[in-house]
N, CA, C and O atoms as CSV, one atom per row, in Angstrom:
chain,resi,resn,atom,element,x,y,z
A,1,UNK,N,N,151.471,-28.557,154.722
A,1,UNK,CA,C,150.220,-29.006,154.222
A,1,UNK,C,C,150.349,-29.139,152.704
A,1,UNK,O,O,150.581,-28.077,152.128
A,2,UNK,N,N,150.261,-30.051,152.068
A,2,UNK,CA,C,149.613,-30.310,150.045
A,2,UNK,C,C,148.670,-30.733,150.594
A,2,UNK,O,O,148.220,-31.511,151.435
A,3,UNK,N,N,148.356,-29.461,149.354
A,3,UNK,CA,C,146.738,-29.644,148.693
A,3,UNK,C,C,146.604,-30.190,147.778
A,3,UNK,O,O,147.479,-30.280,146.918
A,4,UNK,N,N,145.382,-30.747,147.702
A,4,UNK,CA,C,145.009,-31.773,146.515
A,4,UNK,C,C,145.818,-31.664,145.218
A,4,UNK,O,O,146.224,-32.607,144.539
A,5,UNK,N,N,146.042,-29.883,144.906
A,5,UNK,CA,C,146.541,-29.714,143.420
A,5,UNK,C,C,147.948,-29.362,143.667
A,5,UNK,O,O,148.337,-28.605,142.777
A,6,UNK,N,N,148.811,-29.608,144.492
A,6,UNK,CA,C,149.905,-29.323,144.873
A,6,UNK,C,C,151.066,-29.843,143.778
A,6,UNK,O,O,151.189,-30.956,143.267
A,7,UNK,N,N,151.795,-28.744,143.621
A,7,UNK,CA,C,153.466,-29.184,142.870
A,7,UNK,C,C,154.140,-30.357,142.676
A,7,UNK,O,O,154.568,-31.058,141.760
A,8,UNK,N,N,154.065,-30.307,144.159
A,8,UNK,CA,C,155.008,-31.621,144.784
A,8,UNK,C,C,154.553,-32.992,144.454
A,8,UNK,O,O,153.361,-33.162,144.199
A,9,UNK,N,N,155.589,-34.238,144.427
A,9,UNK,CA,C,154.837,-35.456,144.442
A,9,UNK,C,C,155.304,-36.279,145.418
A,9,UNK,O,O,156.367,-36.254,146.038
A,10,UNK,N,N,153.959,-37.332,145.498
A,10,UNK,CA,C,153.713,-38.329,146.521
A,10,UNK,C,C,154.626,-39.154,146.357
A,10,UNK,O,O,154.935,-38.921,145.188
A,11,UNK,N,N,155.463,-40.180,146.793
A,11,UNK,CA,C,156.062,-40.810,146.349
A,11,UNK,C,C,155.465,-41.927,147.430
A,11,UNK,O,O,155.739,-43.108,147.214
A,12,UNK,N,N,154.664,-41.585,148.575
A,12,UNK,CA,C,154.312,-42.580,149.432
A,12,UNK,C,C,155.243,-43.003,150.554
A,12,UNK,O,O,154.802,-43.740,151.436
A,13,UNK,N,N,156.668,-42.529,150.583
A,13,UNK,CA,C,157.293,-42.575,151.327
A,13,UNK,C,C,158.003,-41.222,151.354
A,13,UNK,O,O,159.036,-41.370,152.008
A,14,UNK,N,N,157.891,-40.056,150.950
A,14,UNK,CA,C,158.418,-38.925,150.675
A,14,UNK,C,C,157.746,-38.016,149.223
A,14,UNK,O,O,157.008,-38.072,148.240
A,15,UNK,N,N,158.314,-37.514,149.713
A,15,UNK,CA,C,157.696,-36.111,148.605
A,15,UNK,C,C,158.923,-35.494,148.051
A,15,UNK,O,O,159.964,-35.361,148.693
A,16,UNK,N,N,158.745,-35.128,146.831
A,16,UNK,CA,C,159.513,-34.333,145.945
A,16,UNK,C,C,159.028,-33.175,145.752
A,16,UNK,O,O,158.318,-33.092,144.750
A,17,UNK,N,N,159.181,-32.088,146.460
A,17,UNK,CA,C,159.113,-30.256,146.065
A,17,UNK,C,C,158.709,-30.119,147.846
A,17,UNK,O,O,158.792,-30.955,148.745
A,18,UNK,N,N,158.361,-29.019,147.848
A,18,UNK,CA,C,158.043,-28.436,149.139
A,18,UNK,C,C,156.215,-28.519,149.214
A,18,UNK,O,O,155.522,-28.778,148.230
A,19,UNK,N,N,155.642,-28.220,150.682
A,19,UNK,CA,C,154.295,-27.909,150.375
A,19,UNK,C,C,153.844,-26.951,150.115
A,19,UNK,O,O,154.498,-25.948,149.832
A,20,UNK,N,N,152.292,-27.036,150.153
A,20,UNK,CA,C,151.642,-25.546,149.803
A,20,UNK,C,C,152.068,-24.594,150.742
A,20,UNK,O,O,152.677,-23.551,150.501
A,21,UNK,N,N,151.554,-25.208,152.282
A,21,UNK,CA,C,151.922,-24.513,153.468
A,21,UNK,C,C,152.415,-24.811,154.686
A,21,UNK,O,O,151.942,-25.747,155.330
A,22,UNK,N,N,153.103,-24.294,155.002
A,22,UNK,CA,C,153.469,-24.909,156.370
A,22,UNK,C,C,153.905,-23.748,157.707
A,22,UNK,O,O,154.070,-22.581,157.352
A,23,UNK,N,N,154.025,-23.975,158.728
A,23,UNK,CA,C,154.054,-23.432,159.722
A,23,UNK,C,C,155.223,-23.930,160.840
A,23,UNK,O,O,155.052,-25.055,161.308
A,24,UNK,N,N,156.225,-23.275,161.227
A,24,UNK,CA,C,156.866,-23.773,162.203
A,24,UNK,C,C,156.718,-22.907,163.726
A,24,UNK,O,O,156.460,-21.703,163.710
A,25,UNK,N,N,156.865,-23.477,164.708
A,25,UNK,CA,C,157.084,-22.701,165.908
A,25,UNK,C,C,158.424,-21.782,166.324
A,25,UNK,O,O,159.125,-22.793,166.341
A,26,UNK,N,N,159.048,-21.086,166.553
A,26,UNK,CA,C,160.587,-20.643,166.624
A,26,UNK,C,C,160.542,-21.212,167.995
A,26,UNK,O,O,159.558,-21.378,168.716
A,27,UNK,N,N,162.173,-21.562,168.287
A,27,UNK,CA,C,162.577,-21.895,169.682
A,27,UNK,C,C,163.633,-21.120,169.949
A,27,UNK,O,O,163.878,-20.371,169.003
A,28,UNK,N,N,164.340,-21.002,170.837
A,28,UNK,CA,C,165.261,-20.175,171.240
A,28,UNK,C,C,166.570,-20.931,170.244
A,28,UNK,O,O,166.613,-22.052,169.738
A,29,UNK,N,N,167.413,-19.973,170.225
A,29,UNK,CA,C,168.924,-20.368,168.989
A,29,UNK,C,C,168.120,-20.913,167.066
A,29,UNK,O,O,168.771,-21.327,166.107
A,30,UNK,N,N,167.019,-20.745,167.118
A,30,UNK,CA,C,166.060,-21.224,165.809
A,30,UNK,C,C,166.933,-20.932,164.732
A,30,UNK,O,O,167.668,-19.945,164.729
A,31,UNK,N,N,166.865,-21.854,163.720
A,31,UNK,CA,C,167.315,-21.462,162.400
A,31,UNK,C,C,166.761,-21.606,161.478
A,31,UNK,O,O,167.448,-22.109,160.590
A,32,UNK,N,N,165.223,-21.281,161.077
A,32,UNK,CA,C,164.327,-21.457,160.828
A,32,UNK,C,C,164.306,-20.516,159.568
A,32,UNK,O,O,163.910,-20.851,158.451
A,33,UNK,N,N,165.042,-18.661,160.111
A,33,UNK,CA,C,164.836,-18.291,159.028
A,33,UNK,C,C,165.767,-17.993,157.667
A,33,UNK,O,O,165.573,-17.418,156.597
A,34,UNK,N,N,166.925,-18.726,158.319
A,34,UNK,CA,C,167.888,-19.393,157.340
A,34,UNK,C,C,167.751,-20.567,156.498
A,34,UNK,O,O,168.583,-20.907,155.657
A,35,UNK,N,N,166.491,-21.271,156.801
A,35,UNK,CA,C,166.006,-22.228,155.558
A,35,UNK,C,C,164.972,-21.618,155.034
A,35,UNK,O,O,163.991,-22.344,154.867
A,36,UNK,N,N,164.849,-20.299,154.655
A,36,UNK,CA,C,164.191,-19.197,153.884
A,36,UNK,C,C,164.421,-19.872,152.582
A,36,UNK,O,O,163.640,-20.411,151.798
A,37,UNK,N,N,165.356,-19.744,152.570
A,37,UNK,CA,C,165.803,-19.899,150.911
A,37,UNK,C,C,165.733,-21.230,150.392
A,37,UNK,O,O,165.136,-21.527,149.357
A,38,UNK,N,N,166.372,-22.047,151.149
A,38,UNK,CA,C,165.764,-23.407,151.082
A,38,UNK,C,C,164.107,-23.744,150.407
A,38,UNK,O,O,163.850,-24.321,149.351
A,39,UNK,N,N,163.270,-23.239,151.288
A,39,UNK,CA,C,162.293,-23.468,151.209
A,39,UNK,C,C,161.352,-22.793,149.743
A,39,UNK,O,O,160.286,-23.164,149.251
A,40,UNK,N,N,162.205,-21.779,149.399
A,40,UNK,CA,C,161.800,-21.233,147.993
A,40,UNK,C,C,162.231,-21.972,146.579
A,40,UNK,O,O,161.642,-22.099,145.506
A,41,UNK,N,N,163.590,-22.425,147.084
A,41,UNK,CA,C,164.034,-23.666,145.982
A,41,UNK,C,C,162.894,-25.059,146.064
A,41,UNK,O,O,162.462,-25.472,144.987
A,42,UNK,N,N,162.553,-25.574,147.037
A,42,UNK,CA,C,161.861,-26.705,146.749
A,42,UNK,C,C,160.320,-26.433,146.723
A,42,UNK,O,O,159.563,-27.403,146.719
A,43,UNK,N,N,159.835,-25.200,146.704
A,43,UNK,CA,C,158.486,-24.845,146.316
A,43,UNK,C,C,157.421,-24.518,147.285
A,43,UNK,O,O,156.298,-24.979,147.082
A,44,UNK,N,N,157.633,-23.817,148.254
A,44,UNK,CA,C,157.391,-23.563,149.841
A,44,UNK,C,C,156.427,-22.261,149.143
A,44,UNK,O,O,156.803,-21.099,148.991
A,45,UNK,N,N,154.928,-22.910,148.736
A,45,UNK,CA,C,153.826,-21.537,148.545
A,45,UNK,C,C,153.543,-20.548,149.301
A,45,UNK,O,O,152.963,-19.561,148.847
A,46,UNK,N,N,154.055,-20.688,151.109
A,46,UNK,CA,C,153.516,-19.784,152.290
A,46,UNK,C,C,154.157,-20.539,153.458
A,46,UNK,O,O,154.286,-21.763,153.495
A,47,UNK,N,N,154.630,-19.487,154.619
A,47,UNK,CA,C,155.255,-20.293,155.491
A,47,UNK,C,C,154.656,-19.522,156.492
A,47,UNK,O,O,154.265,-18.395,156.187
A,48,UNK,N,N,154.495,-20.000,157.815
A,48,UNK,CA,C,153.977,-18.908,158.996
A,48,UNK,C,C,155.243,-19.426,159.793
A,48,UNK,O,O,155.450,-20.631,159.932
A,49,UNK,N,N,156.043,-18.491,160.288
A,49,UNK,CA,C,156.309,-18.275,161.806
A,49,UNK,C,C,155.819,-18.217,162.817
A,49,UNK,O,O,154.935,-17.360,162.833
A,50,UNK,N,N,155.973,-18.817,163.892
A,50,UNK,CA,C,155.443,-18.505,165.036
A,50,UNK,C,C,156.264,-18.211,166.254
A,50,UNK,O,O,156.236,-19.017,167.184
A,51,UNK,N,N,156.968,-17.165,166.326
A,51,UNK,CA,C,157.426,-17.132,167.607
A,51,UNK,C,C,157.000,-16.954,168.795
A,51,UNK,O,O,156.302,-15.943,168.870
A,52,UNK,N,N,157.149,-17.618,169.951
A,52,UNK,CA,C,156.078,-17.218,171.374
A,52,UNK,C,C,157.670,-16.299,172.296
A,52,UNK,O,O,157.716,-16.437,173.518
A,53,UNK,N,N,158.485,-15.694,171.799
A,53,UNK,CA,C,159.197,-15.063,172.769
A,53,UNK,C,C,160.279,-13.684,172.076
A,53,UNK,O,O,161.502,-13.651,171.937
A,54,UNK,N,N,159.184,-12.626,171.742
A,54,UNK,CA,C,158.099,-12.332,172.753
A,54,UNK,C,C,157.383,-12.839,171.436
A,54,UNK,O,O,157.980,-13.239,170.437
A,55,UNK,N,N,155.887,-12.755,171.603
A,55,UNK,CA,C,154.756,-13.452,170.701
A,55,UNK,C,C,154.661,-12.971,169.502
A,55,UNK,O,O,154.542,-11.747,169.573
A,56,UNK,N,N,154.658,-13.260,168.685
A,56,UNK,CA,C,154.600,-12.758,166.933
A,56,UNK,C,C,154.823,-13.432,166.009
A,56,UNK,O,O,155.750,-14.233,166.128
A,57,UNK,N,N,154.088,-13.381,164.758
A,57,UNK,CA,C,153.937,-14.382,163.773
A,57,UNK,C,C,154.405,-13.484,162.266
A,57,UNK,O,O,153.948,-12.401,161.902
A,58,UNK,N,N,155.245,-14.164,161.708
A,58,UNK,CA,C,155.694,-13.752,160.280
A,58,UNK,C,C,155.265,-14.719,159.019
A,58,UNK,O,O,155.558,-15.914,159.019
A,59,UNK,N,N,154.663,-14.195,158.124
A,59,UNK,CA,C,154.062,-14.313,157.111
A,59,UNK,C,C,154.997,-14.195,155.863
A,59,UNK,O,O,155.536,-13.140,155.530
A,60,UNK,N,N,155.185,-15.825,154.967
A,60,UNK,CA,C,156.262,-15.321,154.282
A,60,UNK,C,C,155.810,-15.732,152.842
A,60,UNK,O,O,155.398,-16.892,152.856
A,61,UNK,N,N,155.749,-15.103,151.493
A,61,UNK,CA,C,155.364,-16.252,150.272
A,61,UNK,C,C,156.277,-15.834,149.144
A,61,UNK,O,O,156.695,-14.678,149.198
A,62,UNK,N,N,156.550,-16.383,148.410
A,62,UNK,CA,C,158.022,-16.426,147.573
A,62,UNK,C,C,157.459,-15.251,146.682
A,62,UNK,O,O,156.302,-15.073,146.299
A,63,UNK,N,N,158.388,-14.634,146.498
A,63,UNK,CA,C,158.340,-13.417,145.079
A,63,UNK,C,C,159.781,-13.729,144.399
A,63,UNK,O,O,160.604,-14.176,145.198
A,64,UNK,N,N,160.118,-13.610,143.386
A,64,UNK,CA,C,161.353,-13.669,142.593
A,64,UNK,C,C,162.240,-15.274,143.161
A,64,UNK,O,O,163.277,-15.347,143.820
A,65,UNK,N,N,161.833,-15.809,142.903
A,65,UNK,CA,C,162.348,-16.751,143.902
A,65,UNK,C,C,162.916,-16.662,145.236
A,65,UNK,O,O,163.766,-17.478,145.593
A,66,UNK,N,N,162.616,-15.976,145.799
A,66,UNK,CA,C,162.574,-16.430,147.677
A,66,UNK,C,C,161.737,-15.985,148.382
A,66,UNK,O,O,161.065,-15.031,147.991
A,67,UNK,N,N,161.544,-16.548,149.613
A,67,UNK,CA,C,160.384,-15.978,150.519
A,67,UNK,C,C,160.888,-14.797,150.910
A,67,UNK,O,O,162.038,-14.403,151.103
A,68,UNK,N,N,159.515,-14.153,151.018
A,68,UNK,CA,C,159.543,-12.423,151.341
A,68,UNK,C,C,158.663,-12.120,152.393
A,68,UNK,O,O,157.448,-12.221,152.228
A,69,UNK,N,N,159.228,-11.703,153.621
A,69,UNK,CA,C,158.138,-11.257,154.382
A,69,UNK,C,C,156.796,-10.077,154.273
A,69,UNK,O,O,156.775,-8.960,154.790
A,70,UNK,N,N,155.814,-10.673,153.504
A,70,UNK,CA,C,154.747,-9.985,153.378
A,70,UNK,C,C,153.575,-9.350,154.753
A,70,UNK,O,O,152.687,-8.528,154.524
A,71,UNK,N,N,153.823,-9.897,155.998
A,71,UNK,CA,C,153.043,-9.173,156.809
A,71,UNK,C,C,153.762,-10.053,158.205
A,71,UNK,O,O,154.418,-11.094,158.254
A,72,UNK,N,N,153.212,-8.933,159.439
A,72,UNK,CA,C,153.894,-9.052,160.642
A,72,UNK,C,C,152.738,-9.018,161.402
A,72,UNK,O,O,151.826,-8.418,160.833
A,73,UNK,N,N,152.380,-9.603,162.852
A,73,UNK,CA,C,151.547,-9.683,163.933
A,73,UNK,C,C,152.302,-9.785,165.284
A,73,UNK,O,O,153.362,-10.408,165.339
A,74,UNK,N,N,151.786,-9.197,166.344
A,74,UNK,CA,C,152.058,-9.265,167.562
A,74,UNK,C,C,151.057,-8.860,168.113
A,74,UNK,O,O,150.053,-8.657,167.429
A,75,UNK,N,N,151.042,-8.568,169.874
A,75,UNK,CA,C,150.394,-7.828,170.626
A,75,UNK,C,C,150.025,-6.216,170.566
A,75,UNK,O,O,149.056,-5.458,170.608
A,76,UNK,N,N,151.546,-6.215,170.432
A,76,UNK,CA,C,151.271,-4.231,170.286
A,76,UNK,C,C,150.967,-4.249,168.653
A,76,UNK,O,O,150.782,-3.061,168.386
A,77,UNK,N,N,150.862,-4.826,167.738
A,77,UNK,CA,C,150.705,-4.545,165.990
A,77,UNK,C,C,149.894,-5.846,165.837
A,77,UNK,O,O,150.265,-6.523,164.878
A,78,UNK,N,N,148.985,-6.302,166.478
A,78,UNK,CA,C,147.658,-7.135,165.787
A,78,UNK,C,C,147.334,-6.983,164.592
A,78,UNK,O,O,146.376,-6.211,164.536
A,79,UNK,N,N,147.694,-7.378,163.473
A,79,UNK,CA,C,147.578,-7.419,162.379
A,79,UNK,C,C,146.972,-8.661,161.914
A,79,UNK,O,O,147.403,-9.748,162.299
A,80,UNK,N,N,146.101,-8.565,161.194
A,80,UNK,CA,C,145.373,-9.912,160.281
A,80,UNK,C,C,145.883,-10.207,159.171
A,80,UNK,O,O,145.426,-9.734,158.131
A,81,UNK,N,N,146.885,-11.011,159.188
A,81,UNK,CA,C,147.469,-12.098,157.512
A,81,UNK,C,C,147.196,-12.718,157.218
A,81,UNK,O,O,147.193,-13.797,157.811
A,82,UNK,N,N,146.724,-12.516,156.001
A,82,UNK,CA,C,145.687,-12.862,154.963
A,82,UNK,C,C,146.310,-14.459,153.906
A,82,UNK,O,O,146.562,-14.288,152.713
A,83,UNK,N,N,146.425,-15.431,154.348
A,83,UNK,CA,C,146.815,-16.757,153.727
A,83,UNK,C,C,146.343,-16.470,152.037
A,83,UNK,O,O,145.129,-16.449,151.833
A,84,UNK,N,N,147.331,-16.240,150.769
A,84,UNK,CA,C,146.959,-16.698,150.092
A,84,UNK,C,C,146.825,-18.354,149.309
A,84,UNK,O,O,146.365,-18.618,148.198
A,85,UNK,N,N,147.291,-19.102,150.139
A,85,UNK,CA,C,146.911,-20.363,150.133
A,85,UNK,C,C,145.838,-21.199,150.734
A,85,UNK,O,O,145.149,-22.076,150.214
A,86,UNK,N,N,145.854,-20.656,152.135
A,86,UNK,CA,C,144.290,-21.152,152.600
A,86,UNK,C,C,143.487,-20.135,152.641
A,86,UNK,O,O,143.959,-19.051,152.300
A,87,UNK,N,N,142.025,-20.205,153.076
A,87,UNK,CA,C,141.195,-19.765,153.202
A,87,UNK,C,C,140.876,-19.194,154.679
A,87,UNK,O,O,139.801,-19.204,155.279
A,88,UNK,N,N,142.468,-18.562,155.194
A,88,UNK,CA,C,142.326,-18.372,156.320
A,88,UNK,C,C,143.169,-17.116,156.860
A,88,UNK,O,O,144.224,-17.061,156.227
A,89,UNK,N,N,143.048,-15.893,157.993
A,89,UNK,CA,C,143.726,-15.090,158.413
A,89,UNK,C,C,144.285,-15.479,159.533
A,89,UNK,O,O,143.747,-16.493,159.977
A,90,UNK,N,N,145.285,-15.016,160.263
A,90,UNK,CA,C,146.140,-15.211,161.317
A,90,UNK,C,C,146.376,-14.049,161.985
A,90,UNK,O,O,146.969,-13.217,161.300
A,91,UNK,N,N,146.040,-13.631,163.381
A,91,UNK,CA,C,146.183,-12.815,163.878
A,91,UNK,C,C,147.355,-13.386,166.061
A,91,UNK,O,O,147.351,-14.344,166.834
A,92,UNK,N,N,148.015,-12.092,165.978
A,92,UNK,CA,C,148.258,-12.766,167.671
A,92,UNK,C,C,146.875,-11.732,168.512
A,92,UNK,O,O,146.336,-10.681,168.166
A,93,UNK,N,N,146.747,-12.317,169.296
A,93,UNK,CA,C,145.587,-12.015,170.071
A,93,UNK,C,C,146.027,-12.014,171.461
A,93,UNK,O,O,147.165,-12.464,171.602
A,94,UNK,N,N,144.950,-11.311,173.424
A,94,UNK,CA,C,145.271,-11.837,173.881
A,94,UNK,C,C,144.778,-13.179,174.286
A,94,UNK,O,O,143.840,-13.674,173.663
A,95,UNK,N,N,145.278,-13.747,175.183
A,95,UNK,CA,C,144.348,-15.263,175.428
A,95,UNK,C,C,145.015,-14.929,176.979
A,95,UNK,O,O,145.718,-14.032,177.443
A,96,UNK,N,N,144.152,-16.627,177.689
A,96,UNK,CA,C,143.616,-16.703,179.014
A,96,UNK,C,C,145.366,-17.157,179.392
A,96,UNK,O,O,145.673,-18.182,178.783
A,97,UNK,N,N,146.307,-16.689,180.104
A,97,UNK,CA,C,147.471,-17.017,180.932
A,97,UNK,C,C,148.651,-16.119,179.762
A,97,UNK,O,O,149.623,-15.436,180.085
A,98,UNK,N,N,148.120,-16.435,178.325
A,98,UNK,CA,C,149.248,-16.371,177.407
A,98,UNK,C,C,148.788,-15.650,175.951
A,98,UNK,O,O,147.668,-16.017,175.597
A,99,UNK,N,N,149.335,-14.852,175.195
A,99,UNK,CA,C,149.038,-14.605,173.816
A,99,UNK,C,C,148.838,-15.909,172.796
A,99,UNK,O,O,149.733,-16.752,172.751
A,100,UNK,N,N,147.481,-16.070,171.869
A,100,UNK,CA,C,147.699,-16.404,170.702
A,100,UNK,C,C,147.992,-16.378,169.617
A,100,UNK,O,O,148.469,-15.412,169.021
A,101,UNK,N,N,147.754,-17.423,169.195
A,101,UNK,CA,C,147.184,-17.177,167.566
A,101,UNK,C,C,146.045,-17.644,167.061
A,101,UNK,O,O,145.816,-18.840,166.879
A,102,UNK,N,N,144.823,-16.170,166.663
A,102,UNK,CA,C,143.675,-16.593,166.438
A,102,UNK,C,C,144.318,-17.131,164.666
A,102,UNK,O,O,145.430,-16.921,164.180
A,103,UNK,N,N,143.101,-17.871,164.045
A,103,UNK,CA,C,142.675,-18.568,163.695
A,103,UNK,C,C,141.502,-18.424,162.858
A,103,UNK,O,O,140.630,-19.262,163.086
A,104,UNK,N,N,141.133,-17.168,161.504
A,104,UNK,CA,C,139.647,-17.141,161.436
A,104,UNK,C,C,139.161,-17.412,160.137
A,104,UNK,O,O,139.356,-16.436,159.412
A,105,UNK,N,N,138.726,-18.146,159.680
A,105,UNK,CA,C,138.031,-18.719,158.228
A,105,UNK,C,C,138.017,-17.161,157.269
A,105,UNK,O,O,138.008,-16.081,157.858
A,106,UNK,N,N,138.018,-17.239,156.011
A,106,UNK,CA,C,137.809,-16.411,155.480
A,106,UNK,C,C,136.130,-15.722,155.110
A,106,UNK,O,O,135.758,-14.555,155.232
A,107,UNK,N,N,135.316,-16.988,154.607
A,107,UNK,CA,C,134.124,-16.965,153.617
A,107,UNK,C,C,133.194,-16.980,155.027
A,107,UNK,O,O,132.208,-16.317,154.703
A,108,UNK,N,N,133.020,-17.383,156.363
A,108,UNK,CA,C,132.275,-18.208,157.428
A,108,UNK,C,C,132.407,-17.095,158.560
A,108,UNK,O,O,131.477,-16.574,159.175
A,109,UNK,N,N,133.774,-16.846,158.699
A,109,UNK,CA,C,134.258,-15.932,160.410
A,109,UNK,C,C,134.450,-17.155,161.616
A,109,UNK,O,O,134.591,-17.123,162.838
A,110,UNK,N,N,134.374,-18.275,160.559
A,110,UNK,CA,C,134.804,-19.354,162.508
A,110,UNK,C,C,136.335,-18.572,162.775
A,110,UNK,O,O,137.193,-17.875,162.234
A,111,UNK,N,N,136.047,-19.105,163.751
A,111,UNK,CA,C,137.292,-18.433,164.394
A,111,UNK,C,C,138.171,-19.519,165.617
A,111,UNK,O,O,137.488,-19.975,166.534
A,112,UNK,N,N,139.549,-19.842,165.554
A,112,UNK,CA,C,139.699,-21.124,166.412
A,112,UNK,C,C,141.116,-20.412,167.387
A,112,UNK,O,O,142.090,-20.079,166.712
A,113,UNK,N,N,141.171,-20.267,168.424
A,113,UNK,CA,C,142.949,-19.749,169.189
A,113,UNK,C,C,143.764,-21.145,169.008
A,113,UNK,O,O,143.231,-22.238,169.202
A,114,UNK,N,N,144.927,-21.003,168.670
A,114,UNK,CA,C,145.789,-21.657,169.004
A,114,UNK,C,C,147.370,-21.579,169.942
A,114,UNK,O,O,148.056,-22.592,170.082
C-alpha cells in the first residue's frame, strides 16, 4: 500500500522505494522472510505475515535499518498488533471452518475477518 505521503515514487509504470505497507500470505517452502532485508533497503514502513499453517501473523517495521519483528499472533497467543502505519490492529481469531485474521479500525472498532 503508498500512502498519499509516501517515500517512494510514481513513475506510472513502477515505483522507486518500497511501500508504506504491505502484507504477504506464507506458502509452504516461502522465502518471504529472507526478503527481510530487502525490503528495509528499499523502504518497507511495515510488513504483515500471514501464515495459515499453522495460523499466525508476524508484524515487522524497520529499526536500525532492517525489519524487526515487533509482535506475534496466533490461536493459542491472540495478540492485537498495533499498525503503526495504518489505523488498524490485527489479531488471529477463531472463524467459521478456519482461523482468521480479524481486522479492527483503531479510532471506530469496525471490525472486518479476513
Amino acid at each position: 500500500m503508498f500512502l498519499k505521503e509516501c517515500k517512494a515514487v510514481n513513475h506510472h509504470t513502477h515505483w522507486i522505494g518500497g511501500p508504506d505497507w504491505l502484507a504477504e500470505v506464507l506458502s509452504p517452502d516461502d522465502k518471504s522472510r529472507k526478503k527481510l532485508d530487502f525490503y528495509a533497503k528499499v523502504g518497507v514502513c511495515e510488513i504483515l505475515l500471514i501464515d495459515r499453517d499453522p495460523w499466525a501473523i508476524e508484524l515487522y517495521q524497520p529499526q536500525a535499518e532492517e525489519m524487526v519483528l515487533v509482535g506475534e499472533s496466533s490461536l493459542e497467543r491472540p495478540d492485537h498488533l498495533q499498525s503503526e502505519v495504518l489505523p488498524l490492529t490485527f489479531c488471529v481469531v477463531a472463524g467459521v471452518g478456519r482461523p482468521v485474521v480479524e481486522v479492527q479500525h483503531a479510532t471506530d472498532a469496525r471490525k472486518w475477518h479476513v
